[in-house]
C-alpha positions as CSV (number, residue, x, y, z in Angstrom):
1,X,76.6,-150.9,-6.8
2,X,76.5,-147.8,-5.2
3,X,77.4,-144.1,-7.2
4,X,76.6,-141.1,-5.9
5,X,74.3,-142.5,-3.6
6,X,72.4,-143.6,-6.4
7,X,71.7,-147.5,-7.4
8,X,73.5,-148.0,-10.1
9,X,72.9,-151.4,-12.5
10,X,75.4,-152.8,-14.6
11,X,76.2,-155.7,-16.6
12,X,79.5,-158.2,-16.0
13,X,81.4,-157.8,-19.0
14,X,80.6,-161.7,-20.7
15,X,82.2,-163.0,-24.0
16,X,79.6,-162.5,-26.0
17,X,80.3,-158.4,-25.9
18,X,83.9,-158.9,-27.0
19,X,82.9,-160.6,-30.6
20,X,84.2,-159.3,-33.6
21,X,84.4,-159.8,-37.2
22,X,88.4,-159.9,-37.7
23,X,88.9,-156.7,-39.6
24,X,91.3,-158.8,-42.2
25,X,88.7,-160.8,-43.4
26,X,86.3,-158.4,-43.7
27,X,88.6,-156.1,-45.2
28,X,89.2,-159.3,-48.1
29,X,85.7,-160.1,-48.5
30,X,85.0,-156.4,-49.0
31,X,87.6,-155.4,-51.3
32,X,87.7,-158.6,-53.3
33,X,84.0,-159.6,-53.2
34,X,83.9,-161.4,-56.9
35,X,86.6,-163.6,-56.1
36,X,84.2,-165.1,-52.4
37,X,80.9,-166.9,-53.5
38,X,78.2,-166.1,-52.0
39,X,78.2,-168.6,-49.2
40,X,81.1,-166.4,-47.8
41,X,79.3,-163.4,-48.2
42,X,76.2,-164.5,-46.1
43,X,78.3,-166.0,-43.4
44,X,80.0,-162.5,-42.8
45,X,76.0,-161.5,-42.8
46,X,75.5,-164.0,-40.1
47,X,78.0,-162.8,-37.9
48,X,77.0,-159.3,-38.3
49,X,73.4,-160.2,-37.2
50,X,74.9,-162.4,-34.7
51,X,77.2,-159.8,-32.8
52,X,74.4,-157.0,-33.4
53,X,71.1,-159.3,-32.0
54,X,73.5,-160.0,-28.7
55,X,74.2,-156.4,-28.3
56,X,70.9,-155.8,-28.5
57,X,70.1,-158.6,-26.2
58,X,72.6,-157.2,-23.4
59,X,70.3,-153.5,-23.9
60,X,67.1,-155.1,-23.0
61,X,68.8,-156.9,-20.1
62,X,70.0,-153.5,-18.8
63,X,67.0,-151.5,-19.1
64,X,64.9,-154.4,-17.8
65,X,67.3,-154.6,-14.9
66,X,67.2,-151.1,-14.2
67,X,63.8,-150.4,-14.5
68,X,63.3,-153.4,-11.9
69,X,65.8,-151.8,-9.4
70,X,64.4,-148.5,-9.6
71,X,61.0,-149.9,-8.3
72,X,62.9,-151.9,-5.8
73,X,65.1,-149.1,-4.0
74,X,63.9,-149.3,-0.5
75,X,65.0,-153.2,-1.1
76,X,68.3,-152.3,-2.3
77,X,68.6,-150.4,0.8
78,X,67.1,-151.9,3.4
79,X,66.5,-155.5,2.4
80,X,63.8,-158.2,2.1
81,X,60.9,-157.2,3.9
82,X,61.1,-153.9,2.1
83,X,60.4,-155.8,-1.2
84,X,57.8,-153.5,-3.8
85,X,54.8,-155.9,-4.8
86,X,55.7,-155.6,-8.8
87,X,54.2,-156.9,-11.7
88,X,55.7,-158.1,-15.3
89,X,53.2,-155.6,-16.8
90,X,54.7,-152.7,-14.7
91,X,58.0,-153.4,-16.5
92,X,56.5,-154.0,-19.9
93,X,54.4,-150.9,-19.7
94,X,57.6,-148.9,-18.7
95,X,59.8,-149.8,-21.5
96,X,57.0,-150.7,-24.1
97,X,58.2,-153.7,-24.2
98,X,56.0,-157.4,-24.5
99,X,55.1,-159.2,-20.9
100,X,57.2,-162.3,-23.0
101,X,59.9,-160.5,-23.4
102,X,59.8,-158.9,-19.5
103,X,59.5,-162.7,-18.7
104,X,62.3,-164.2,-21.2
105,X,64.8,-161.7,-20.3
106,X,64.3,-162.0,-16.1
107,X,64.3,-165.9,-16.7
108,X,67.7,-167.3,-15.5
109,X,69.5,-164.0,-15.1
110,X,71.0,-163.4,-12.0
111,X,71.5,-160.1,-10.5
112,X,73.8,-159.5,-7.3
113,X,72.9,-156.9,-4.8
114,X,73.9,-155.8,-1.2
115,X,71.2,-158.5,0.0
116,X,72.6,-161.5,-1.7
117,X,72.3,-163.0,-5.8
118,X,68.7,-163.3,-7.2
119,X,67.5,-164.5,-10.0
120,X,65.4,-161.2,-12.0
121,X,62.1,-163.5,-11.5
122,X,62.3,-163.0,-7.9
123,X,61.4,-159.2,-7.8
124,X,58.2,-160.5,-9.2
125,X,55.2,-160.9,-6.7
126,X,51.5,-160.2,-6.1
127,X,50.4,-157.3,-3.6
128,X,48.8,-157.9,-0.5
129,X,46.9,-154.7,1.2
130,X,47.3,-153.6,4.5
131,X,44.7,-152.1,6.5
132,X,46.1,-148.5,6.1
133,X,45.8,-148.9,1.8
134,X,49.5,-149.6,1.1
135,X,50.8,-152.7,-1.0
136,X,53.3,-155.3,0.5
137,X,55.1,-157.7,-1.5
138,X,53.7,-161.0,-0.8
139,X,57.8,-162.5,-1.1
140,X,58.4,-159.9,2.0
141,X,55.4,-161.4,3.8
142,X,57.0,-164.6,2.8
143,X,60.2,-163.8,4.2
144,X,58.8,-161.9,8.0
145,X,56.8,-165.4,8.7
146,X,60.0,-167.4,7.9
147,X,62.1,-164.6,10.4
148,X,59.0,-165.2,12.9
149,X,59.3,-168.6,12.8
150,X,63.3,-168.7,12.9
151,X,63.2,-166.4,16.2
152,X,59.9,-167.7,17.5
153,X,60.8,-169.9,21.2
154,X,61.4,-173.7,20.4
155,X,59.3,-174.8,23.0
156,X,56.0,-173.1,22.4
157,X,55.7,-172.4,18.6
158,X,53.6,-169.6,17.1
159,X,50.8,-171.4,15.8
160,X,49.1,-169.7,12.4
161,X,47.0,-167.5,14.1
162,X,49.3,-166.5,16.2
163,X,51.6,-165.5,13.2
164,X,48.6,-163.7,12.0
165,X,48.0,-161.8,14.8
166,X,52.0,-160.7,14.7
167,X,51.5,-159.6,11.5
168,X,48.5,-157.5,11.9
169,X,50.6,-156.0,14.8
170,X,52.9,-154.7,12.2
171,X,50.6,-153.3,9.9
172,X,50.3,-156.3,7.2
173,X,46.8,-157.8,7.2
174,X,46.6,-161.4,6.4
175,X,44.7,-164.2,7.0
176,X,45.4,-167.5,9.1
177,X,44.7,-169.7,6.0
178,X,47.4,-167.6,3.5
179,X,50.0,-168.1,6.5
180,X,49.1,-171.8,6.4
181,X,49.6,-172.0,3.0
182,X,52.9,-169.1,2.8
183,X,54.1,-171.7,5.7
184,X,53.9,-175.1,3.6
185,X,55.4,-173.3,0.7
186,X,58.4,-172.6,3.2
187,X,58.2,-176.1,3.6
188,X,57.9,-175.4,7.2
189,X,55.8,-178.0,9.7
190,X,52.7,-176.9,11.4
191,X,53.4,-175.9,15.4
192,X,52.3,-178.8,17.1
193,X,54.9,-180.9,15.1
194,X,57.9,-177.9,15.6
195,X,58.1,-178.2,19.2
């Protein structure tokens, strides 16, 4: 959402963050603790750890979440084809945090923006250069050829190097054969068999 014209990340309040030990209990086991064996004891230890590991769980979902976001502003703003190229390494150097743990924590959380709900995952992509040194994301490249294709007349289809050529027009530099492939990824047919 938007504050202050700033991005600003935040989680949706889930169960988990509302556990508690029930004060009453712990309150008995503490004051009476010779009359609880100790199989009582280390259950109240379990749920300690367990309500501190999922706090701790929804930090490094934040600060993963936010540090993605940051990198993906112009996306937030603008929308897919302004998507960063972005690498789990870039997050894990941020935070100084493990690529595994970059890529357990982005794995099946969902984040919604102006744009639509993605899974964390999807801000992930390789870099492709253009020919004036910058970096596009290849999921933005991804998304123009599907746009091309969508607006493209029905009756005589861009073919790949056609598509290709488009692109180079706009200042992203990529080859006939990655379109091909980008396109059968898209699960989209070749031109001669869209008309």
């Amino acid at each position: 959402q938007m504050l202050n014209n700033n991005w600003e990340v935040s989680l949706v309040e889930d169960n988990f963050s509302k556990l508690k030990i029930n004060d009453n209990y712990k309150e008995i086991i503490d004051k009476e603790s010779d009359k609880f064996n100790k199989e009582s004891k280390d259950k109240l230890q379990e749920a300690k750890w367990l309500i501190k590991n999922l706090r701790d769980r929804s930090i490094t979902i934040l600060r993963v979440s936010r540090a993605i976001m940051k990198k993906q502003n112009d996306f937030l703003d603008n929308g897919k084809l302004l998507l960063k190229p972005l690498i789990l390494k870039n997050i894990a150097e941020e935070l100084d945090l493990h690529e595994s743990t970059i890529s357990r924590v982005t794995s099946n959380k969902f984040i919604s923006t102006p744009h639509g709900i993605f899974e964390l995952k999807y801000f992930f992509g390789s870099a492709i250069k253009n020919h004036d040194g910058n970096n596009h994301s290849s999921k933005a490249i991804i998304f123009r050829i599907k746009e091309l294709i969508k607006n493209e007349n029905a009756s005589n289809p861009y073919s790949d190097e056609q598509l290709s050529i488009l692109l180079m027009d706009e200042g992203i530099n990529i080859a006939r054969r990655t379109i091909a492939k980008y396109r059968i990824a898209l699960k989209i047919l070749p031109s001669n068999q869209r008309k």
